[in-house]
Wavefront OBJ file of the C-alpha trace (Angstrom):
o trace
v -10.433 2.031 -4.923
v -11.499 4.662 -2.157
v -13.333 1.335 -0.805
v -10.018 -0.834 -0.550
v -8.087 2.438 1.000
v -10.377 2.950 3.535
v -10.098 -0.498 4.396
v -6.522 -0.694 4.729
v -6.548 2.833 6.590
v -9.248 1.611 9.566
v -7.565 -1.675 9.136
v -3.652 -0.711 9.984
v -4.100 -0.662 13.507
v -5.327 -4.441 13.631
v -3.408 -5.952 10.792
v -1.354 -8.230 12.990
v -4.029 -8.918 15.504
v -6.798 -11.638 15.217
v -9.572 -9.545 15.982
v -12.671 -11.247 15.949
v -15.309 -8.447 17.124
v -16.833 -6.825 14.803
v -17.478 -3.899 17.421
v -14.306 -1.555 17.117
v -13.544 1.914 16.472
v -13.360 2.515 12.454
v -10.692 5.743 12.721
v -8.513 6.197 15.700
v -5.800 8.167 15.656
v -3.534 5.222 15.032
v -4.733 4.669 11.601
v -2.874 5.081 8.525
v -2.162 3.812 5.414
v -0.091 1.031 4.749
v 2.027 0.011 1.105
v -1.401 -1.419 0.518
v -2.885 2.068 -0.593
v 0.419 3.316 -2.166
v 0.473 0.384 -4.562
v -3.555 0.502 -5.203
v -3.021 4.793 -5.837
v 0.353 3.631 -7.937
v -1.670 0.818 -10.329
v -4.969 3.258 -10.424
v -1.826 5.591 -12.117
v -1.346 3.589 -14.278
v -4.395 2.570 -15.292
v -5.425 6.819 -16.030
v -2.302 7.736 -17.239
v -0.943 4.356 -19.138
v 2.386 4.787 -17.423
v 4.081 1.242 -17.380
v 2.834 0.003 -14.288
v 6.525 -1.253 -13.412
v 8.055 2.306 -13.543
v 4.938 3.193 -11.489
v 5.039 0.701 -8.540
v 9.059 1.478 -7.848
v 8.266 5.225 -8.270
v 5.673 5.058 -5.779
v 7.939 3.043 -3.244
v 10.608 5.851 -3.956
v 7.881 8.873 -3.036
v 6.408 6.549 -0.237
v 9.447 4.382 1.651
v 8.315 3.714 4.753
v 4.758 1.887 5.028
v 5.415 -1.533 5.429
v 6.456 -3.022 2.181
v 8.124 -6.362 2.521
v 11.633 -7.165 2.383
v 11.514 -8.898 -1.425
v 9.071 -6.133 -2.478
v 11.656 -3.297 -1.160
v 14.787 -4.967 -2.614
v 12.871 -5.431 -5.892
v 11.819 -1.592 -5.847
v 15.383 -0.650 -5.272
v 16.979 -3.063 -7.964
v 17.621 -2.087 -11.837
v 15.280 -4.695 -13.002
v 12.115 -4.817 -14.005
v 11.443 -8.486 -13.345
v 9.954 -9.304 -9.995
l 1 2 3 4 5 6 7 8 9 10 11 12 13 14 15 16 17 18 19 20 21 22 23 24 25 26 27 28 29 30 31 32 33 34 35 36 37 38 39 40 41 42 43 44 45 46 47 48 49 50 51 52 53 54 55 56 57 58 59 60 61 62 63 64 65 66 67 68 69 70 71 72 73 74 75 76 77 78 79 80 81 82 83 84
């Protein structure tokens, strides 16, 4: 898990380019994390704590809004069902 964060975190600031190089700065101050950690921390929840990993992923999206979900992801996470 820390693996896949750290990934997504040194990989934010190049997600939409085709970088090819594997010569680049790991941290800049650029970096952050993306939906892709809040939904790994939100399933590792569930996983230790056996909350329903449904009630977990829209809580998660609640607590963390604005990291780049996609648009059928965030009208999912704000919807009464359960069902993707």
């Amino acid at each position: 898990m820390i693996g896949a964060i750290a990934g997504d975190v040194i990989g934010s600031v190049y997600e939409w380019h085709n970088l090819k190089s594997k010569e680049f700065p790991l941290f800049t101050n650029e970096c952050t994390y993306t939906d892709d950690s809040v939904l790994t921390i939100a399933l590792a929840d569930t996983l230790l704590t056996g909350t329903p990993y449904i009630e977990n992923l829209k809580r998660f999206y609640h607590w963390y809004p604005n990291v780049g979900y996609g648009g059928s992801f965030k009208k999912w996470a704000n919807s009464e069902h359960s069902e993707p």
